[in-house]
Structure formats: C-alpha cells, structure tokens
Residue, then its C-alpha position, 0 to 999 in steps of 0.5 A: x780233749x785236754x788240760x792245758x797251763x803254762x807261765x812266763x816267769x822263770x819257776x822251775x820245771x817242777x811247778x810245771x810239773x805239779x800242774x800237770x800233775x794236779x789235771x791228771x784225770x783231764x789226759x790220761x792218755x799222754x803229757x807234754x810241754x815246752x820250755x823256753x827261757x821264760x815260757x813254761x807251756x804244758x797239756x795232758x791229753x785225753x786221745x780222740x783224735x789221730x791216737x798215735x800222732x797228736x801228741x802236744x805241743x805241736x810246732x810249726x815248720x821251722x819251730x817257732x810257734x808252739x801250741x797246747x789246746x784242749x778241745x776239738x776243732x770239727x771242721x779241721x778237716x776242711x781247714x786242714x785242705x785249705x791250708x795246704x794249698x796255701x803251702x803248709x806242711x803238716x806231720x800229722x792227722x790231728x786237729x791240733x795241727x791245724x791251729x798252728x798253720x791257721x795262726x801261722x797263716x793268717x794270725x790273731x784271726x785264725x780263731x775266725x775259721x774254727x769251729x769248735x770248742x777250744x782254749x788255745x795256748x800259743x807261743x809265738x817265739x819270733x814275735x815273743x808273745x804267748x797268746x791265750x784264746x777261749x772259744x766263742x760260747x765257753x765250751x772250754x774253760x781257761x783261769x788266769x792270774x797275773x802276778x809279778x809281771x807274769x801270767x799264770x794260766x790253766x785249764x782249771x782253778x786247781x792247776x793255777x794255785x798250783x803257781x807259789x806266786x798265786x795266793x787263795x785271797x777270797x773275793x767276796x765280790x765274787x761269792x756276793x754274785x754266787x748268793x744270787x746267781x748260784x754259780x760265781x759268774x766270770x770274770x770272777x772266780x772265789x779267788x782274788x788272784x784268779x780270773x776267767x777268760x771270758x768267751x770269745x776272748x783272748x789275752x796277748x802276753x807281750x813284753x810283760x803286758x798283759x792285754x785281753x781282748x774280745x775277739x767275738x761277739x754275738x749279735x742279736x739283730x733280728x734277720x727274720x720275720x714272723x712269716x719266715x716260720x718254715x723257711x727257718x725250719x729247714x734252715x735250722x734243721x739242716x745246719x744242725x744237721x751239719x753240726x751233728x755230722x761234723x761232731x761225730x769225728x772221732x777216732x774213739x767210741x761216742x754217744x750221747x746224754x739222753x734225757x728223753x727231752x726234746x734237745x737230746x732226743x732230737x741229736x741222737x735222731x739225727x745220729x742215728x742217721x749218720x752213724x753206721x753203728x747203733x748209737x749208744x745212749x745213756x739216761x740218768x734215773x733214780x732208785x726211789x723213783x720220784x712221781x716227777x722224774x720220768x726222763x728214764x720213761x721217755x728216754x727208752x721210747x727214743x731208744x726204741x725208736x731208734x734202736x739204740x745200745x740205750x744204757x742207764x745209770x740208777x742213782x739214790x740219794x745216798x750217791x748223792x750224800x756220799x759223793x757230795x765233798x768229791x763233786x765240790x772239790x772238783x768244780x773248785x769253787x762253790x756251784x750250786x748248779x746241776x751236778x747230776x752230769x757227775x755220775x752219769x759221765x762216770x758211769x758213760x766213760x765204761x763204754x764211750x770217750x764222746x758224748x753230744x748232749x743238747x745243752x745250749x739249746x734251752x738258752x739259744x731257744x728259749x724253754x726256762x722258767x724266767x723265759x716264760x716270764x718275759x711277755x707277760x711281765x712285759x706286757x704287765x708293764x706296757x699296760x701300766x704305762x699306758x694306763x689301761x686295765x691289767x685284766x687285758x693283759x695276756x698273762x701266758x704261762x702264768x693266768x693262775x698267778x696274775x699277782x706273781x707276774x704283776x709284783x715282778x712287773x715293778x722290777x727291771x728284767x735284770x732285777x726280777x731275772x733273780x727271782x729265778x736265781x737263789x736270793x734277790x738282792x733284798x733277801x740278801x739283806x735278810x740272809x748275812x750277819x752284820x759281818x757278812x753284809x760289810x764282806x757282800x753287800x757292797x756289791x750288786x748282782x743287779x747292776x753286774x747283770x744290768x751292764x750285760x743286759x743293756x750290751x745287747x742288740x738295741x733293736x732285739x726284743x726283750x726275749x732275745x734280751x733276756x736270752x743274750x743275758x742268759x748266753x753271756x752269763x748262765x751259759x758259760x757259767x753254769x750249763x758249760x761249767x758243769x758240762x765240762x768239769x765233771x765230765x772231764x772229771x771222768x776223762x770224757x769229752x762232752x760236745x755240744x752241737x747247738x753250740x756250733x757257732x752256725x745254729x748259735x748265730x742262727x737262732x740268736x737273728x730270729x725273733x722272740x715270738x718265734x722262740x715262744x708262741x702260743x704258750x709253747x717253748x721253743x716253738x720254733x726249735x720244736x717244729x725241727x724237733x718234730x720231723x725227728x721224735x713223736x707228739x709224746x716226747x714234743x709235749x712232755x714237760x721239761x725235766x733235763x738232768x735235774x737231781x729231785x733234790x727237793x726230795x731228797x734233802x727232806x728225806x733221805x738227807x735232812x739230817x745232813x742238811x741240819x748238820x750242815x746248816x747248823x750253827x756250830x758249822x756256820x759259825x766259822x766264818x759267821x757270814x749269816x743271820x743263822x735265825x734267818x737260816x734257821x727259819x729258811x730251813x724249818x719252811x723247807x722242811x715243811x713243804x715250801x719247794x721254792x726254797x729249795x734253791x736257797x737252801x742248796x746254794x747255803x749247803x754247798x757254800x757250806x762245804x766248800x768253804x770247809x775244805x776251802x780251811x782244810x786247804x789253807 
C-alpha cells in the first residue's frame, strides 16, 4: 500500500519532492522515485509485503520499464509462477514485481490477470509512454490533470496541486452533483483542473497526447434463474471463500472491521478458519450509547463465537466536534459521506496494519434504502400503465407508506433515486441564492446519473439497474473514497474481499428477485452468511459504521451547527437562500430526522469551503 504521483514536464526534483512529502502519512516505511528527461515518477510505501525487498519503483530486466503502484495484487503468487516459466527473472518477493513482468509479457492487458486492488503507474522508456491504470471497482483512487502538454497525476487531490501549473479553479458542475449525491462523483473532483481516473480505466501518455480508455467493464447480464438458489449459494460461498484466504497475505499483522452485520461478520468467520491465530477485530461504539446503535452488542456475539482478540473504539460527539476540519482536510474535497472509519482505523493501526471489512457487498447484493424501493415503485408504475387498481400493488418494505411509493412513482429511477441522496433537483431550486443558482443549476445531477443507468445491461432487471448505478457511482465514490482515504490517513490498508473481481462479476450475473425476496435483503448473500453467523445476527437491522449524527447534531453539537449554518459564515460565498437554510435547520431541530442528510451535507460544505479560502 502506498502514494504513488508523478509528471511529464521538466519541473524540478523539488516538486517531486513536496508531493511526496504531502502523502507522507500514505508510506512511512520508505520512498522512492525515478527521473528521466521528462518523466518524474515517485511513491511512499507503507510495507506489507516482502518489508526489506519491495522497495519501489522496481524495473524490469534490462531497465526499461518502471513502475510505482499503491495497492496489493493477491494472487501475485500464482501470477509470479506463471511468469517464470515464460522466462521472467525476478529480484524480489513483492507483489509489485509482478506488475512489471505482466506488462513486460503481455502489455496493456496484463491488468486482466490481477486480482487485486491498484493505481499503477508505468514507464515504458522503450515505447516512450507513461501509462496510468485504476483498478476494476475503485478501490484504489488515482487524480489527474493535464496542463501545458503534461500530465500531473497522484494518489490524492492534495498531492496534484502540489504541481505550479495546477490551479484551485472550482467546478461548480462538480459541487452542483455533490448537493445532490453528497460526494462529488468522478469523473469530477471540487477542481477544474483535476479529474479521477474512473474504475476500470487507464490513461496512455504518448507524444504529449493524452488518451483514457476503459479497460474493464462489468456486465449485468443475468447468467442464473430463480430455481439456481442453492447451486448459487455454494458458489458464492466458495469464491468468497478463495477471496478472503488470497487477502489474507501479509507479511504484517491483519484484522478486520467488525460491525456485527452480516458482511463483517461473515468475513471474520471465514478467517478464523484460515487464520492459524485468533483474529483481531475491531467495533466502533459510542460513549452516550444511543438506543439505536447496537453494532458494539452484536459485534461481541460474533467475537465470542469465534474467539476473537475483539477490540473496541468508544467515541462521543466531542470526537466528532473536535476532529471534524481534520477529517474534511484529509478527504480534500467536501464528503458528506460515512466518515466514522476515521477514528476506528486510527484506533486499529496500534495493533494492525490490514484490515477486511465488508464493504461492497451492500451495493453487489442489495441492503439499501433506495434498494427496497425498486419493486414496489415498479410495480406502482406497471399498474398505472396497465391501468389496474394501485390497492393490488405489492408495496413491500413500504405498506404503511403507500403515498410515499406511489408519489416517487411518477419519477425515472435516476430521478427518485435522489430522494435517498441529500437534495433533489427541485430542492435545489429552494436551496441557493439567485447567485448560487446561475453557479449550479445549469447542471443536472438527474441527467449525469441517467447517461450511467441507461449504460447497463439491457436485459438486467431494474434491480440490477439500480445496483450498476449504485456500483459505478456510490461505490467508488463514496463507500471506496471514504475506505481509503481515511484509513490510509492512519497509514493502514483496508481490503475489500466482496470486491474480488470473482464474487463482483458473480453476484452482478443473478438476478434481482434473488437479491431481494420475501421482504429480506440480500436474500441470497445471506443463505452464505447463515452457514457462518447465528439467526441473531441474519435478522438484525442493518446499522454499519454509521455516526448517530441526527443526535448528535441536536444535542451535543447544535450550537456548532447554528454557528456553522449562520449567516454571518455563508454569507462568504452567498451560495444559498439562508431563509431556506434557516427553516431547514429549525425543522431539524424539531425532530424531522430525514433532514439530517440536508443539514450535514450544508455543515461540511461549509467547512470546507473555509479552509478552501484559508488555502487560496
């Protein structure tokens, strides 16, 4: 695991130098770089595998390729035996060394025999490219900027402004998605000047051009049937199976998140069967013990069961509080995502350097709220097309709130996929100023999150619709961009085995009334899940690392909130109709938890956009 950065310009080593420097808490253990003419390449490297020998970048035989890589390749093992016997020569046990042979050997698709999680950076000095790769999902982040015929790339936001050529120009395109969507999706980032290099695609820097291309694609093509159930448990149950084990190589000590959900629990079963220690498990639980957060409670009958070195971290609002600019500063851009993972990681890395958590298996299987929503909101629709009776209408989920279903019914699964976001695009309207709205109501957060629904598979269902829109936005951009930043932000890898691209392109070919069935959630996922944790556990509500920030932000830190939301500190940049903020605010304090999201996303703009002034 690293920070990898680099340019092709003729900047001085001492640009390089900063960039490195600005990653540093990315790789303590060691740094490195390669300068050629007019290619600049660099990483600082947290060790985990091969400690002594994997210092980066590593070339191959006669010195003509370079690569830096943050990530892990997990089965670089196998790939590594496959290579010598075509004849490759290796100088070290790391999984890095692998990546130079695979390219060396079969070019720009070696990427296909990884599995793993990666941002790649490759020097091809014979060819004269750099040539610049993310990983299927996103696991790994990777920002660009090209500026003066030269590319400027790095492991995070921070480390490319780094660059003199890259400017902090907003793009208010970008920070129009991010009312809605509550992260800023790729391939925007707050900066004109900076993109992300979406998943699954690369960019070949050849001549002074510069050429993305998508490289993988995931396919939602149903492969299995209703009647399939059981052959598909055991299928799911032994790739997972394979994926955990291959995760589990480390030359460092490993762990895993334990939330006591489903996911969690069903990886740290799983590696308490391949691991010859007992696991050491962590859980997030807070000091004012609200009623609804009890992950710490079934997080200890998972460690009991299995007999875990079980940890946990007690935090309070005041963590919160305190620590709130430090968190922003780190995710470089506003994120008004899960952030919770912050000080659990910080906590974890006293005793463990990896961590598998069970992200991905929410958006692979289905467990959200606008999940719940797609059959019924479907079916609500067909019967108005057909013109039968709504009353016949299997509402699911949602019986006690048939006007709900039937009111997001008039709207395209792009448009009320929103109203599990922050603010639809008609509450935008209400939200900014007559200023803010010439900056963001030219854009349309519908339409960006309509060009990627009508991309999927024609023949998926409309779960699996909403799921590939949910993988190729959510995802990455909030799940991964949180899971990365702020535990690497401690120095500490998280590895996501439901992210194995095997279970991925598994679980993506089922169909949806597998993934929800019978008005249970990831129905399918949780047969696997029942051969590993008890009945408890299966029918528990779904909680997650999730901060109890509705009641926190009305007690403990509501006269922040006034403070923040004020309007002696929006009026800075006057984006919004304060009396719209104002009444926004006074509901939520009176109780209406489903503005929680709204008010949240308002506070960490708000703080970010200070430092954003202070930093200018």
């Amino acid at each position: 695991m690293c920070g990898i950065c680099g340019y092709t310009d003729r900047e001085g080593f001492d640009v390089l130098k900063k960039m490195l420097t600005c990653m540093g808490h990315r790789g303590p253990n060691d740094s490195g770089y390669f300068v050629d003419d007019n290619i600049s390449i660099g990483m600082v490297r947290l060790s985990i595998i091969d400690l002594l020998g994997g210092h980066q970048p590593i070339s191959n035989e006669d010195n003509s390729v370079h690569v830096v890589f943050n990530g892990e390749i997990f089965n670089y093992i196998e790939l590594r035996e496959e290579l010598e016997t075509k004849g490759h020569i290796f100088r070290t046990s790391s999984d890095t060394e692998t990546i130079v042979h695979a390219y060396d050997e079969y070019g720009l698709s070696f990427m296909h025999r990884l599995n793993g999680m990666f941002a790649i950076a490759i020097f091809d000095k014979q060819n004269g490219r750099l040539v610049l790769i993310r990983d299927r999902y996103g696991v790994k982040p990777l920002f660009y900027a090209v500026k003066d015929n030269s590319l400027v790339f790095g492991s995070e936001i921070k480390t490319v402004l780094c660059h003199p050529s890259v400017n902090r120009e907003l793009d208010y395109e970008a920070l129009s998605h991010y009312f809605s969507l509550r992260n800023i999706p790729a391939p925007f980032t707050v900066y004109k000047d900076i993109r992300s290099l979406l998943p699954g695609h690369m960019i070949v820097w050849d001549k002074n051009r510069c050429k993305v291309v998508q490289w993988y694609q995931l396919s939602m093509t149903p492969r299995w049937v209703e009647n399939d159930e059981q052959l598909l448990v055991d299928h799911i149950d032994k790739i997972l199976r394979d994926s955990i084990r291959l995760r589990l190589r480390s030359d460092v000590n490993y762990g895993a998140y334990l939330s006591g959900g489903i996911d969690s629990s069903t990886v740290v079963g799983i590696m308490s069967e391949y691991s010859p220690k007992p696991v050491k498990t962590f859980s997030l639980a807070f000091a004012d013990s609200p009623a609804h957060k009890l992950d710490a409670y079934y997080a200890r009958i998972i460690a009991e069961k299995y007999g875990t070195e079980h940890y946990e971290y007690i935090m309070s609002y005041d963590d919160l509080q305190q620590e709130l600019p430090a968190v922003i500063a780190h995710l470089d851009q506003p994120f008004a995502g899960v952030i919770s993972s912050f000080w659990l990681s910080r906590f974890m890395q006293q005793y463990v350097t990896v961590a598998l958590s069970g992200d991905g298996a929410d958006d692979l299987f289905a467990s959200y709220g606008h999940h719940r929503l797609v059959w019924p909101v479907s079916a609500v629709q067909e019967a108005l097309r057909n013109g039968t009776s709504l009353d016949t209408v299997d509402y699911g989920f949602f019986n006690d709130r048939r006007e709900f279903v039937i009111n997001l019914a008039q709207y395209e699964p792009w448009e009320w996929r929103l109203a599990y976001a922050a603010f639809m695009e008609h509450e935008k309207i209400s939200l900014f100023s007559e200023a803010g709205k010439k900056l963001f109501m030219p854009f349309s957060t519908a339409n960006f999150l309509k060009d990627i629904y009508l991309s999927c598979t024609a023949e998926a269902d409309e779960l699996n619709k909403m799921l590939y829109l949910d993988i190729n936005t959510l995802l990455h951009n909030e799940i991964l961009y949180f899971n990365d930043m702020l535990s690497m932000a401690n120095s500490m890898e998280v590895r996501t085995p439901f992210l194995d691209f095997r279970v991925a392109e598994l679980a993506c070919s089922i169909p949806g009334t597998l993934k929800i069935k019978d008005n249970t959630l990831k129905y399918i996922l949780r047969k696997v899940a029942a051969r590993y944790v008890p009945r408890e556990i299966l029918e528990r509500p779904k909680e997650g690392f999730v901060l109890p920030k509705n009641t926190w932000l009305r007690e403990g830190m509501a006269e922040m909130v006034k403070d923040v939301l004020s309007v002696s500190r929006l009026g800075i940049h006057g984006f919004f109709n304060q009396g719209y903020v104002d009444a926004l605010v006074s509901k939520f304090f009176e109780g209406d938890e489903a503005l929680t999201f709204k008010v949240w996303t308002l506070i960490i703009l708000q703080i970010w956009y200070e430092q954003y002034l202070n930093m200018s």
